[in-house]
C-alpha positions as CSV (number, residue, x, y, z in Angstrom):
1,X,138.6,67.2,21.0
2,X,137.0,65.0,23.8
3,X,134.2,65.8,26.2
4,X,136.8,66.2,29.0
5,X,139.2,69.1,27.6
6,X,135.8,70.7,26.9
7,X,134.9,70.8,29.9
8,X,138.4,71.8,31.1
9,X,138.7,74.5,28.7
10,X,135.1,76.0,29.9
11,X,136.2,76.0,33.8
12,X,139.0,77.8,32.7
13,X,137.0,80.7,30.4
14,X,134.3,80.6,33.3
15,X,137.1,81.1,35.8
16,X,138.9,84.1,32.9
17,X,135.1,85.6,32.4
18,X,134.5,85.9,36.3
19,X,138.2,87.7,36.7
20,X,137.8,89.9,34.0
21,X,134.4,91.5,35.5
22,X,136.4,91.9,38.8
23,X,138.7,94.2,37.1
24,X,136.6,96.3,34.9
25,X,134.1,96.4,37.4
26,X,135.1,99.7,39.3
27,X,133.2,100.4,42.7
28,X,131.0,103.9,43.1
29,X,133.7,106.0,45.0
30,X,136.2,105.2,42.9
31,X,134.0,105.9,39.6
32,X,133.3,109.2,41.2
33,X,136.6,110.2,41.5
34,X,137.7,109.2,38.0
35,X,135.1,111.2,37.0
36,X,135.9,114.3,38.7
37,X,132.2,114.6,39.3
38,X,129.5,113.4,41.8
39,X,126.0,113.0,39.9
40,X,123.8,113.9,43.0
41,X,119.7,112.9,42.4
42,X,117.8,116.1,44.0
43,X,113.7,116.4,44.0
44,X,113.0,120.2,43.6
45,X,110.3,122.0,45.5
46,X,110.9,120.3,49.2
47,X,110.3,123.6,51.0
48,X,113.6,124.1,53.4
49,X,115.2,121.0,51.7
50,X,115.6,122.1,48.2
51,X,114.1,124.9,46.3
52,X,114.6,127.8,43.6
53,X,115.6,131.0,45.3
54,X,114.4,134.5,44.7
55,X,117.8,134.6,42.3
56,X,116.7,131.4,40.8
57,X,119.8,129.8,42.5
58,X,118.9,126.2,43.8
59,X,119.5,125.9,47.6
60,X,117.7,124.4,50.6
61,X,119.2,122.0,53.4
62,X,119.6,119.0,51.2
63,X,121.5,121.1,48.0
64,X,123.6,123.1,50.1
65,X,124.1,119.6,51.9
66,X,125.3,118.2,48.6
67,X,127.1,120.7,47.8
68,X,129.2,120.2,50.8
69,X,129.7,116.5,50.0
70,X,131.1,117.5,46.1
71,X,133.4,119.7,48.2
72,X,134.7,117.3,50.7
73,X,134.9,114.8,47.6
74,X,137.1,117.0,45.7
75,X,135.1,117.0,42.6
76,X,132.1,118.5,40.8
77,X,128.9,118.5,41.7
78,X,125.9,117.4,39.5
79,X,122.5,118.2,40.6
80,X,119.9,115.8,39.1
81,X,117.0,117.4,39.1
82,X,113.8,114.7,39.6
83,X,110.1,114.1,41.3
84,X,109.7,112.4,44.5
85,X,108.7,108.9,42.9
86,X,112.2,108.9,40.8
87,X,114.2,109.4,43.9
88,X,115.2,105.5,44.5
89,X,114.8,104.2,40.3
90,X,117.2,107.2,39.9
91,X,120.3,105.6,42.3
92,X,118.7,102.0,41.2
93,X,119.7,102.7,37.6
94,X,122.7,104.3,38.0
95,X,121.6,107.6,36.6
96,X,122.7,109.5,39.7
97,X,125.7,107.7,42.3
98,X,123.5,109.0,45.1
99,X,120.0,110.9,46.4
100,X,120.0,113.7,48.8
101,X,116.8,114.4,49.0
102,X,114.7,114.7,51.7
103,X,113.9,110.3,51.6
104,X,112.7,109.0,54.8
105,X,114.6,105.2,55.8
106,X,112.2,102.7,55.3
107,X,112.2,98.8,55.7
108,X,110.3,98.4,52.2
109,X,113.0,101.1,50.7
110,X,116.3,99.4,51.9
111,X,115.2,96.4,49.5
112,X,115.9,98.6,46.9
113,X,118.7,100.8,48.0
114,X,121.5,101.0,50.5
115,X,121.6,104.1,52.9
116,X,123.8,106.5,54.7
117,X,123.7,106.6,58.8
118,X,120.8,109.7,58.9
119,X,121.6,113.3,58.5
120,X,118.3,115.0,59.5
121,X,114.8,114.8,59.8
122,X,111.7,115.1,58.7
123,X,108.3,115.5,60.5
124,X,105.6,114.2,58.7
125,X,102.0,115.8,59.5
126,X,98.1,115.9,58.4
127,X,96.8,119.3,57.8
128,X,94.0,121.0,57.3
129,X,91.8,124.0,58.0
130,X,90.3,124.7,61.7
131,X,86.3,123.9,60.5
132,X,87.3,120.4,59.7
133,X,88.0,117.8,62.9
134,X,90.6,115.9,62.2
135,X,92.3,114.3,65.2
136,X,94.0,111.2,64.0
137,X,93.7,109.0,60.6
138,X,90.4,107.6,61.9
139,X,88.5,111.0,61.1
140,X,90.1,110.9,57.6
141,X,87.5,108.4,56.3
142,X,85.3,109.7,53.8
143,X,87.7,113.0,53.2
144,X,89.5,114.0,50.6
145,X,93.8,114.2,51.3
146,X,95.9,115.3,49.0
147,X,99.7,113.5,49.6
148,X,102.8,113.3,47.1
149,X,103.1,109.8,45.2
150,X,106.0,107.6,46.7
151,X,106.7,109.1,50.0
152,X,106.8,108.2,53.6
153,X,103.8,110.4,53.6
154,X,101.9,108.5,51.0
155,X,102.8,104.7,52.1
156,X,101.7,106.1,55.6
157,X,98.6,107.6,54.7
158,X,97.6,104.7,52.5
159,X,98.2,102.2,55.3
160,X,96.3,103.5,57.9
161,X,93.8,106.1,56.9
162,X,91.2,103.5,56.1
163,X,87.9,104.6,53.8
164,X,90.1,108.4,52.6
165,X,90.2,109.2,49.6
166,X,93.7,109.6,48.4
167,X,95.1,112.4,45.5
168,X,98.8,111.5,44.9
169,X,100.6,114.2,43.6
170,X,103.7,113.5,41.6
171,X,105.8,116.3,43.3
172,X,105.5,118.5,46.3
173,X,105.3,121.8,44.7
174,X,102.1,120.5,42.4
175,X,100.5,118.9,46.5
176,X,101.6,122.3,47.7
177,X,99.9,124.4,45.0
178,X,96.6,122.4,44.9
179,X,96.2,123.3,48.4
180,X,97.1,127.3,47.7
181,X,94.5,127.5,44.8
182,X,91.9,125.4,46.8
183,X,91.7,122.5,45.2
184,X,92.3,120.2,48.3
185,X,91.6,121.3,52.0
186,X,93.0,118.5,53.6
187,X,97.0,117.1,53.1
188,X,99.8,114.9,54.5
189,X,102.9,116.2,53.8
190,X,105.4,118.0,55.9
191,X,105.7,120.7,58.7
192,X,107.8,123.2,57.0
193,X,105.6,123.6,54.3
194,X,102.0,125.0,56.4
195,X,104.1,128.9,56.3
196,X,104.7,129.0,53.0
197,X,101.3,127.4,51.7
198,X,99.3,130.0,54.4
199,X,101.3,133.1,52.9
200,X,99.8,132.4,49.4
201,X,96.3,130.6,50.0
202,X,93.4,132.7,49.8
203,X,91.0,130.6,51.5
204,X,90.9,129.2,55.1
205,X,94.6,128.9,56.8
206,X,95.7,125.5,57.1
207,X,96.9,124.2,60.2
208,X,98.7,120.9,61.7
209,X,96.2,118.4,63.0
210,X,98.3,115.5,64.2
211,X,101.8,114.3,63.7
212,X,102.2,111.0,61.9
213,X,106.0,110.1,62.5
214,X,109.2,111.9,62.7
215,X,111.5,110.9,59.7
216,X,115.2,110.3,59.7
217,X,116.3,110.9,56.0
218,X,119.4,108.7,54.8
219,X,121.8,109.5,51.6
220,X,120.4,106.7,49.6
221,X,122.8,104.9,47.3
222,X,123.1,101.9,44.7
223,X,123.1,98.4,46.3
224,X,126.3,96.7,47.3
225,X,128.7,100.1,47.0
226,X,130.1,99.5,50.1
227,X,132.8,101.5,49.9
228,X,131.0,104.5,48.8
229,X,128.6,103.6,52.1
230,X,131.6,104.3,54.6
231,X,133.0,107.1,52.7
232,X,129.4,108.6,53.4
233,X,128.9,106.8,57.3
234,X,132.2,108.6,58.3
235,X,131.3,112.0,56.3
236,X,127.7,112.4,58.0
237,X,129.2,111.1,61.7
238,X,132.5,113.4,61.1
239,X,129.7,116.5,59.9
240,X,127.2,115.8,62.5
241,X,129.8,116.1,65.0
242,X,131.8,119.1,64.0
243,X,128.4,121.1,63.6
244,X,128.6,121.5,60.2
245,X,125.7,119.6,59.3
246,X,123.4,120.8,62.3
247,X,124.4,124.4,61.0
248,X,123.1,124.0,57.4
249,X,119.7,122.4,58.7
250,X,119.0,125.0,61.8
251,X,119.9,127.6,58.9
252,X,116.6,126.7,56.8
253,X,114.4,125.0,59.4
254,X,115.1,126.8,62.6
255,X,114.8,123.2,64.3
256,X,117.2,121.4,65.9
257,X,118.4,117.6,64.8
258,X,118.7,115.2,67.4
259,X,121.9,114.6,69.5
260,X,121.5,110.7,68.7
261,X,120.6,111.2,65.3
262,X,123.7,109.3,63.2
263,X,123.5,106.6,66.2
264,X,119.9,106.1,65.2
């Protein structure tokens, strides 16, 4: 056999090889529905977003959220239960098809991971006892602030609060029960969580000191599943606009999204 119908016969296996992954290669949505099951990635312990109820029942604005996409799906619903820092690895790896949980859209995040138009919000917020004057990152140097490892929160904290000592957390219940048993004074995390860490902290109440961004949370998925990414555009708009989605988040944090929110 001569260099030439060598060469032939590899274009032509290249050509086989590279139609053969076409085929086989089935997209997220349609995975999904094969499956009869969506594989959602959740972080337990957000406060609001998604926590264990007094019936040990998981719930929150993000499950009961999911739980509505499963529905409108047709199929199953999976919660995958992980921290905050596996939220993106988790859709990266294929080891949930998507995340609902509480991820703020980021530049440095959509590197990694595709999102949804945004369905809520999140207000991101430095707080701390009255005795200690904190009125903006400046007056964090030289303190000790407690944040949760791989969030908004963290990346934020980290970039501007120059000279503070940072404590990551690898989830928000350990952050929020650090600052109940008085191991920390002084956090970045979110609003919702002040009420429920005041009800159970013996020391000093905490209270907000300054805002450091409100949030818009995407449904982050697996890089190039297009398909999947307008099946989810047109659920949030089509949610958003018939007040279902507004319902479940005024439900469990008596706030109200943003009008402009998916145009965002």
């Amino acid at each position: 056999m001569n260099m030439k119908t060598i060469s032939k016969l590899s274009l032509v296996a290249g050509v086989a090889l590279m139609a053969f992954a076409g085929v086989v290669r089935a997209d997220g949505l349609e995975n999904i529905k094969k499956a009869g099951k969506v594989r959602i990635a959740v972080a337990m312990g957000i406060p609001q977003y998604s926590f264990v109820d007094g019936d040990l029942k998981a719930t929150g604005s993000d499950v009961e959220t999911a739980r509505l996409i499963a529905k409108d799906l047709g199929v199953e619903l999976e919660l995958v239960e992980i921290t905050n820092a596996a939220r993106v690895p988790t859709v990266q790896t294929g080891k949930a098809d998507m995340v609902v949980s509480a991820l703020g859209i980021t530049e440095e995040r959509k590197k990694a991971i595709d999102y949804s138009v945004p369905y809520a919000t999140l207000s991101i917020i430095v707080a701390a006892p009255a005795s200690i004057e904190i009125k903006g990152y400046d007056d964090l140097a030289g303190k000790t602030i407690g944040v949760t490892r791989a969030t908004t929160n963290d990346q934020d904290i980290t970039a501007k609060a120059s000279g503070a000592n940072i404590r990551r957390f690898e989830d928000d219940a350990t952050l929020i029960t650090s600052v109940v048993s008085g191991q920390i004074d002084i956090i970045s995390s979110q609003s919702a969580v002040i009420g429920g860490i005041n009800a159970r902290r013996s020391g000093e109440p905490i209270e907000t000191k300054f805002t450091q961004a409100e949030t818009n949370l995407g449904i982050g998925i697996a890089k190039g599943e297009a398909n999947l990414k307008t099946w989810l555009d047109d659920w949030v708009k089509t949610n958003f606009e018939n007040g279902t989605i507004r319902k479940v988040f005024t439900q469990f944090h008596n706030r109200e999204l943003p009008d402009d929110l998916t145009s965002r």
